[in-house]
C-alpha positions as CSV (number, residue, x, y, z in Angstrom):
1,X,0.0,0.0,0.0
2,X,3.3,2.4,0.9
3,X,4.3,2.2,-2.8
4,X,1.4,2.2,-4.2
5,X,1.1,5.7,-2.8
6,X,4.9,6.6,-3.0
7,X,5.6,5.6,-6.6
8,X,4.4,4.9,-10.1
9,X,7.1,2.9,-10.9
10,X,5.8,-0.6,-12.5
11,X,9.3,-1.9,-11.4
12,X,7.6,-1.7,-7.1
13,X,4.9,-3.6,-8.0
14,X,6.8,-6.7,-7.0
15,X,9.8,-5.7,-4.7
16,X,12.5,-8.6,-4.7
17,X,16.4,-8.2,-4.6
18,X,17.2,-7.6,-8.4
19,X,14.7,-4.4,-7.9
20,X,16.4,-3.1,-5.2
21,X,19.9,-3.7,-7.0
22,X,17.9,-1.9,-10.4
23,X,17.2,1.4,-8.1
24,X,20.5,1.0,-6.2
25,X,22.2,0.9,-9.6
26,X,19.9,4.4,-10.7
27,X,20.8,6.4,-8.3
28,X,24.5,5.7,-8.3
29,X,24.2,6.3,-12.1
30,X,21.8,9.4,-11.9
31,X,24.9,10.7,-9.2
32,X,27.6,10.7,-11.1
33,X,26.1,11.4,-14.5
34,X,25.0,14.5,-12.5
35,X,28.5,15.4,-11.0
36,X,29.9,14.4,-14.6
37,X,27.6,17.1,-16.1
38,X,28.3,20.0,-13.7
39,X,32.0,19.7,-15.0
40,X,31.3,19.7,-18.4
41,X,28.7,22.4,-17.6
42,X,31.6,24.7,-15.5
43,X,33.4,24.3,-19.0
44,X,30.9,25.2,-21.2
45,X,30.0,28.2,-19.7
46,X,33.3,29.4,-19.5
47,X,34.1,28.7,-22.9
48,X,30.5,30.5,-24.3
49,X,30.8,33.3,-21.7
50,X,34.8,33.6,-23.1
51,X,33.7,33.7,-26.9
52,X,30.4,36.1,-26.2
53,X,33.7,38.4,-25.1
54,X,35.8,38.0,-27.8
55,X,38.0,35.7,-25.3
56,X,39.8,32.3,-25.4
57,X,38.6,30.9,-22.4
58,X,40.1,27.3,-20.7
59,X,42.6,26.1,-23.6
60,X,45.6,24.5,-21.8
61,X,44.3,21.8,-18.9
62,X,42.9,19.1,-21.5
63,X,41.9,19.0,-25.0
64,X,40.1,22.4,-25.7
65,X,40.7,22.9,-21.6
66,X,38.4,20.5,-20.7
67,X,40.0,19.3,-17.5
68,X,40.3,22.8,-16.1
69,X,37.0,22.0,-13.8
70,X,38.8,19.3,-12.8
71,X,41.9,20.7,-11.9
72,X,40.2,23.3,-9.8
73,X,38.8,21.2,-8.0
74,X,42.0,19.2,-7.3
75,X,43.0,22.8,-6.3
76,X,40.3,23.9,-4.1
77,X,40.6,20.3,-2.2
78,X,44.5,21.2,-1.3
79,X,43.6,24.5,0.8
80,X,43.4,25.3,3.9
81,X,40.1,25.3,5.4
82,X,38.8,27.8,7.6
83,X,36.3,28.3,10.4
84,X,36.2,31.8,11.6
85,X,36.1,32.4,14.6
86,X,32.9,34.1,15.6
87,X,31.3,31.4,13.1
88,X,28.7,29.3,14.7
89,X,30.6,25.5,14.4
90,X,27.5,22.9,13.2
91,X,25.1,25.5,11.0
92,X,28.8,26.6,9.2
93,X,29.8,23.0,8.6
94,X,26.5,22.0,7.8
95,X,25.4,24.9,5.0
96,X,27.3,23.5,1.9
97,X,25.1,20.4,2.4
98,X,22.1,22.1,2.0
99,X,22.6,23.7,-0.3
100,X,23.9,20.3,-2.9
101,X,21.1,18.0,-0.8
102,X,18.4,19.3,-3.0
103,X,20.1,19.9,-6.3
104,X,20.8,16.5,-6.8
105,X,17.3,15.6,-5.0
106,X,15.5,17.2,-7.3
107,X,16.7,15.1,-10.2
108,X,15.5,12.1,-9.1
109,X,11.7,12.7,-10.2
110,X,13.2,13.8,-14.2
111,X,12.1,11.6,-16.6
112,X,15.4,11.7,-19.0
113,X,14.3,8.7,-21.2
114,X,11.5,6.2,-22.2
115,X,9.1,6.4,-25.3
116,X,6.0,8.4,-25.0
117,X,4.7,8.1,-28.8
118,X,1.4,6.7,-29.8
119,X,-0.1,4.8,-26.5
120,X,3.7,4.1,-24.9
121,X,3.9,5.5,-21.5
122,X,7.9,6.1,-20.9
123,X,8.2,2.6,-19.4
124,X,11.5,0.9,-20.4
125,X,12.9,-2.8,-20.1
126,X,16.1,-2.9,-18.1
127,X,18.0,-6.0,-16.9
128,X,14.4,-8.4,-17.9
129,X,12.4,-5.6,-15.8
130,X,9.7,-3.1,-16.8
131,X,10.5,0.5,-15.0
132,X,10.5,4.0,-16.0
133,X,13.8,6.1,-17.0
134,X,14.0,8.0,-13.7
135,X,14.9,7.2,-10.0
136,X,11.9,7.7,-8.8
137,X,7.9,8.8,-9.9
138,X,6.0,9.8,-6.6
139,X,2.6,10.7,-7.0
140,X,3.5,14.3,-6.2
141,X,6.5,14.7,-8.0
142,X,5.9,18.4,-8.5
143,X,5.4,19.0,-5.1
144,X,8.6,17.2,-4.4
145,X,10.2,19.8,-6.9
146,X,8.8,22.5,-4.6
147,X,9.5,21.4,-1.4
148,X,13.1,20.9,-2.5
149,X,13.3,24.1,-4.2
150,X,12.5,25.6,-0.9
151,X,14.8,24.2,1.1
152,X,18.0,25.3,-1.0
153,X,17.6,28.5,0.5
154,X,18.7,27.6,4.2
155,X,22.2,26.7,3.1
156,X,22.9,29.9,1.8
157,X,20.9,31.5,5.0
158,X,22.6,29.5,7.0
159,X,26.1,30.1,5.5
160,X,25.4,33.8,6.0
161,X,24.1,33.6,9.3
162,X,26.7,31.1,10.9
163,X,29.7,33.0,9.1
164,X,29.4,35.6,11.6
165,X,30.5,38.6,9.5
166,X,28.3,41.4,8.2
167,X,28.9,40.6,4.5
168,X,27.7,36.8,3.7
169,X,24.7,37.9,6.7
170,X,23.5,40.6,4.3
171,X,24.0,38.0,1.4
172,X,22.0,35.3,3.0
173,X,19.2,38.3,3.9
174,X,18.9,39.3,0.4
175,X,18.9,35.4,-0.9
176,X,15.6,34.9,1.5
177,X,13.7,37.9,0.2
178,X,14.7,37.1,-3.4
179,X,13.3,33.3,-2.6
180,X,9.8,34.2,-1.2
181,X,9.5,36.5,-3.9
182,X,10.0,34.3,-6.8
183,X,9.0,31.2,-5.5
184,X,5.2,32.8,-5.2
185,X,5.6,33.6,-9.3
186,X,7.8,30.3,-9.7
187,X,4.6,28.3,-7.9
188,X,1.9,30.4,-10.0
189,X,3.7,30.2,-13.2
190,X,3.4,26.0,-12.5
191,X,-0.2,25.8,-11.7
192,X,-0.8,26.4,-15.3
193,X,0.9,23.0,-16.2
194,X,-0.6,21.1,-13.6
195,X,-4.6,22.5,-15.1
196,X,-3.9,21.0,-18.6
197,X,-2.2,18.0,-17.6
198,X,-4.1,16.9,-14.2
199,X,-1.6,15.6,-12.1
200,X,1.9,16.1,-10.2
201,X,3.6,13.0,-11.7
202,X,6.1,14.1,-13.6
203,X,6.0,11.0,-15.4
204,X,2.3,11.8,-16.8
205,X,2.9,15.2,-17.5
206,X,5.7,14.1,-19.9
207,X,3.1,11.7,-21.7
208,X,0.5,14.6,-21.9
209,X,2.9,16.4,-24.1
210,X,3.3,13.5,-26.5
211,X,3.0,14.4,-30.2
212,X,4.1,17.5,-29.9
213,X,1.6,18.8,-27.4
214,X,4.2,20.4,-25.4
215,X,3.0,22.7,-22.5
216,X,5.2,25.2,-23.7
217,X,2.5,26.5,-26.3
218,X,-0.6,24.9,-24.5
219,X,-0.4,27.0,-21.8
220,X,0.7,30.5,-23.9
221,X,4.1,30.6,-23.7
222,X,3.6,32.9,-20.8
223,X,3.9,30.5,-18.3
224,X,6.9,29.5,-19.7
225,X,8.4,33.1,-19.7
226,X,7.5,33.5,-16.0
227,X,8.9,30.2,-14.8
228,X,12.2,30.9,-16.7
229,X,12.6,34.3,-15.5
230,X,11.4,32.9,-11.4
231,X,14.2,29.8,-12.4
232,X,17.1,32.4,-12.8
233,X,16.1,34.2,-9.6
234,X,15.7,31.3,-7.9
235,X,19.5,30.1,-9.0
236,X,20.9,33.6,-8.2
237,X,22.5,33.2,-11.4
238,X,22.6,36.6,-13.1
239,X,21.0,39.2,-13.7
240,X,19.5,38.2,-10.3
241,X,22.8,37.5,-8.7
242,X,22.2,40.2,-6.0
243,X,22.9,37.3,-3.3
244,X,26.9,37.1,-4.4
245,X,27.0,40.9,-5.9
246,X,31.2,41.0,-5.2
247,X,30.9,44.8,-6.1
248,X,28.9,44.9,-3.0
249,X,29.4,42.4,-0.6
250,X,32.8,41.0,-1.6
251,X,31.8,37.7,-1.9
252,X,28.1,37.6,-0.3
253,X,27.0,34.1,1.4
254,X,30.4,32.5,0.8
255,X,32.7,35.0,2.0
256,X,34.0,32.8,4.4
257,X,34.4,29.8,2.7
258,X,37.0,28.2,1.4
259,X,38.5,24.7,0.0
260,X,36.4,21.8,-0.3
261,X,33.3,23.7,1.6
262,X,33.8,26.4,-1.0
263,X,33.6,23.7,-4.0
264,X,30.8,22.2,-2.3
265,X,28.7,25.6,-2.9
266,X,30.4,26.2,-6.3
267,X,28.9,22.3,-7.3
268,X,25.7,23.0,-6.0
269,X,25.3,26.3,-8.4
270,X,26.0,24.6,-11.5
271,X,24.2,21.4,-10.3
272,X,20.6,23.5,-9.4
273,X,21.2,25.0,-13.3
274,X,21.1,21.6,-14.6
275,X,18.5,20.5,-12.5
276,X,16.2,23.5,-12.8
277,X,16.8,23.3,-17.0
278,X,15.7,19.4,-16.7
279,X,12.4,20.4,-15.0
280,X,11.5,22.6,-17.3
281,X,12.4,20.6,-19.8
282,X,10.2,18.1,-18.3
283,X,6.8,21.1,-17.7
284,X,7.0,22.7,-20.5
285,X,9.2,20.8,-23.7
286,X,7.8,17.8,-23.4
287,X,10.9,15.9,-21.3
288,X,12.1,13.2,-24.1
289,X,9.1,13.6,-26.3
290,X,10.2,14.2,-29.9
291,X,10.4,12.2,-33.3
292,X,11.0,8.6,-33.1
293,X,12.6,6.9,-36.4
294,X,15.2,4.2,-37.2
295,X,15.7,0.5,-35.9
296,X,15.0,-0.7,-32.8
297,X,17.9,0.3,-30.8
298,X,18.2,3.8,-32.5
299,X,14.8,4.3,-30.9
300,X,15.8,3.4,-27.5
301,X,18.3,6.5,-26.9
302,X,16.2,8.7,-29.2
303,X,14.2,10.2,-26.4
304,X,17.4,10.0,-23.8
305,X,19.4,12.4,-27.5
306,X,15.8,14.8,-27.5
307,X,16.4,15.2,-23.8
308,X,19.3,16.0,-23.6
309,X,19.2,18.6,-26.5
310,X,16.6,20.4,-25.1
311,X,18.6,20.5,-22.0
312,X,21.4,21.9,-23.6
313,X,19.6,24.7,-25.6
314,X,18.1,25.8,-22.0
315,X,21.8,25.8,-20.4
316,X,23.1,28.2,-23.3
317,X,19.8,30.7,-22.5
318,X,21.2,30.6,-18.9
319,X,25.1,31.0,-19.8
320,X,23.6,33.7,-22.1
321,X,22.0,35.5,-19.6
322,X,24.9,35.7,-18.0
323,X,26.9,37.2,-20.4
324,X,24.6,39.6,-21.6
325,X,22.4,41.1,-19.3
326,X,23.8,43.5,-16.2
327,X,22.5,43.0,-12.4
328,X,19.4,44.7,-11.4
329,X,19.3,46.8,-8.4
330,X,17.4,45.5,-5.4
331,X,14.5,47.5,-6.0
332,X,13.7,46.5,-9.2
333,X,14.6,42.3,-8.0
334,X,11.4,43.4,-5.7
335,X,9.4,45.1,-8.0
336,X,9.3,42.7,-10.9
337,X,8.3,39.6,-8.9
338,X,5.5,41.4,-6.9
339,X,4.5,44.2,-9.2
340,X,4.5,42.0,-12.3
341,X,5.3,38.4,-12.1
342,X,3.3,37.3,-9.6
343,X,0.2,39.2,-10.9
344,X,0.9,38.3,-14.5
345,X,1.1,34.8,-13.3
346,X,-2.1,34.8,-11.2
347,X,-4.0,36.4,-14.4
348,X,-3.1,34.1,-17.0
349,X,-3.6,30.9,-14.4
350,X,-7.1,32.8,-14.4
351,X,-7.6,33.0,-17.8
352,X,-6.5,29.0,-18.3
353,X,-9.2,28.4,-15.9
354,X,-11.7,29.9,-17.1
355,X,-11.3,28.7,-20.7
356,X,-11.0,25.1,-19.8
357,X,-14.3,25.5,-17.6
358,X,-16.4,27.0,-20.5
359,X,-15.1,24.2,-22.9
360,X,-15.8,21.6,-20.8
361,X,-19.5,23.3,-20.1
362,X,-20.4,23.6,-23.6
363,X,-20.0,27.8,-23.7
364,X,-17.8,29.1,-26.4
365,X,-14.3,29.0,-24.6
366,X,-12.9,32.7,-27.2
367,X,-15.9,34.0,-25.2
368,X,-14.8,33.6,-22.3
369,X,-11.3,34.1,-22.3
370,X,-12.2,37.6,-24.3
371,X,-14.1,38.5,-21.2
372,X,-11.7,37.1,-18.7
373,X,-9.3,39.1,-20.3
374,X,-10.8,42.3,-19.9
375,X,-11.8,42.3,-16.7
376,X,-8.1,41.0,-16.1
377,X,-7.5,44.1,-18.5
378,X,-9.2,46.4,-15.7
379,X,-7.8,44.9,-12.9
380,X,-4.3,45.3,-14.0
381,X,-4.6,48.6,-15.0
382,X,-6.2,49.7,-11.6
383,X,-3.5,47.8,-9.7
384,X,-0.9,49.8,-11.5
385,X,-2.7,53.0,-11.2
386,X,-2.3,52.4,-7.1
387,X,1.4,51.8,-7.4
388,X,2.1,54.8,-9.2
389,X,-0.6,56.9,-6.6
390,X,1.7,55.5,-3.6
391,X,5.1,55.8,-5.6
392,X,4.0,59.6,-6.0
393,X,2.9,59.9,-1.9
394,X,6.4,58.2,-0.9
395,X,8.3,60.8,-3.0
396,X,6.4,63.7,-1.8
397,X,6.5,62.6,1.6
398,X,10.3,62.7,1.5
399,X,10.7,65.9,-0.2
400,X,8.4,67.3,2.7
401,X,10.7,65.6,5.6
């Protein structure tokens, strides 16, 4: 009865040894694939970020400098480690951990393989034994997603806080703002998915998308633009890297760390790109959905190849994010996830509503989003009306004092 409630796995309906030794043997895989990735990822961002300047980049560790990860992390494991010395012992030692817990977490509920074409349902034969290509398919995969998500945060509060400097404290102060902000948009953005494809199994949301049904334009692209936008905030990879603005606050949560404890935050950045680009992958590209052609065993890495390039077309938009865009100031981190994500995000999850209730009552759906829409219209503008009213009493309040 547990794992009929825990998983969708067909390999748990009959739990012997060989399935334990199959899920042993995916999570061992899934791990180092994962750690293997986040160096080639280190690399490639380099390496883009390099050429976007008109740079060289890693060329001398490795063919094309592809061992430079590697050799900073050799690097970073040699040096001295420090605890400073108004630093509180456990939450200092215990940050880095959770911050790479949940990136690698995460990954566990991404459906990376498996054919979803026609009536298929992602389920693959390993080792004589039907399963699905993913560690694990909970019921409420999504929420799993979430609840993970969330919990990144206290590794960089808690590296901030235990640090006991001014710096990473204001670091770790502006990474928990910048979470409950964009988590409230990231949330929003997700509810859209989870009306047209009626459920949290990540599993069956990929096999909603099949034949080219991808959320990505069922939903309105919208949702896809807020969740991307949320994504990068949530990462604190830039422009939304206020959390480690070295202009600012030398260093920002980290300051204080060094060696293996420093590498341990470094990993977990790169790893929570990859990760977060694999879920949205899986919401809104349609996971390993794509054309299926060729013999047998061409077909059974097709969707793993369709997975994977969607995954890599998502890590260039971050790397080019990077590259390209400058850091916004705090104020305007605040005001685009309350003053527009978030109520962008809300509308549109309004408007989805709305249209999938009048089709499924028999009205005329264009009807009834045109209406939706306007009063949304209305709404918005009235709501931005009373930000600019109070904008205009905060400045003439201060010109009076």
């Amino acid at each position: 009865m547990i794992l009929m409630l825990a998983a969708l796995d067909p390999l748990l309906d009959n739990v012997d040894g060989a399935v334990v030794l199959i899920v042993l043997l995916k999570v061992v895989v899934s791990f180092f694939v994962l750690l293997i990735s986040v160096m080639a990822m280190v690399w490639f961002e380099r390496k883009v970020v390099a050429d976007m300047q008109n740079r060289i980049g890693p060329n001398l560790a490795g063919p094309f400098g592809i061992l430079q990860t590697l050799a900073d992390g050799i690097k970073l494991f040699f040096k001295e480690d420090l605890l400073p010395r108004n630093a509180d012992p456990l939450a200092f030692r215990l940050a880095p951990y959770l911050s790479l817990i949940p990136a690698f977490t995460v990954f566990v509920v991404i459906p990376f393989g498996g054919d979803f074409s026609g009536d298929n349902t992602g389920v693959v034969n390993w080792f004589g034994r039907d399963t699905l290509a993913q560690v694990a398919d909970p019921h409420v995969g999504v929420l799993f997603f979430l609840a993970m998500s969330s919990i990144a945060v206290y590794g960089v509060m808690l590296a901030g806080w235990s640090s006991g400097s001014k710096y990473p404290l204001l670091g770790s102060v502006r990474a928990t703002a910048q979470m409950i902000s964009y988590e409230a948009a990231l949330g929003l953005s997700l509810l859209s998915v989870l009306l047209t494809s009626g459920s949290l199994s990540t599993n069956t949301i990929v096999d909603t998308q099949s034949g080219w049904n991808w959320n990505l334009w069922v939903t309105g692209i919208v949702p896809f633009v807020i969740f991307l936008i949320a994504a990068t905030a949530e990462l604190n990879r830039p422009p939304f890297d206020l959390v480690e603005a070295e202009q600012e606050l030398v260093g920002g949560f980290h300051t204080e760390y060094s060696s293996l404890r420093f590498a341990l935050f470094f990993l977990a950045e790169f790893m929570n790109t990859i990760t977060m680009s694999a879920v949205i992958v899986t919401l809104f590209l349609g996971g390993p959905n794509g054309p299926m052609f060729g013999p047998d065993w061409v077909r059974m890495f097709l969707p793993t190849i369709w997975f994977l390039a969607k995954l890599l077309v998502l890590l260039f938009v971050f790397v080019w994010f990077r590259s390209t865009l400058p850091r916004l100031r705090y104020d305007q981190l605040m005001d685009l996830g309350w003053k527009l994500l978030i109520p962008l995000s809300l509308g549109w999850f309004i408007l989805l509503a709305v249209t999938n209730v009048a089709d499924g009552a028999g009205w005329n759906p264009v009807v009834a989003g045109v209406i939706t829409l306007a009063i949304l219209g209305v709404a918005g503008i009235t709501l931005r009306t009373a930000m600019r009213t109070a904008a205009v009493r905060r400045a003439a309040g201060e010109v009076a004092h």
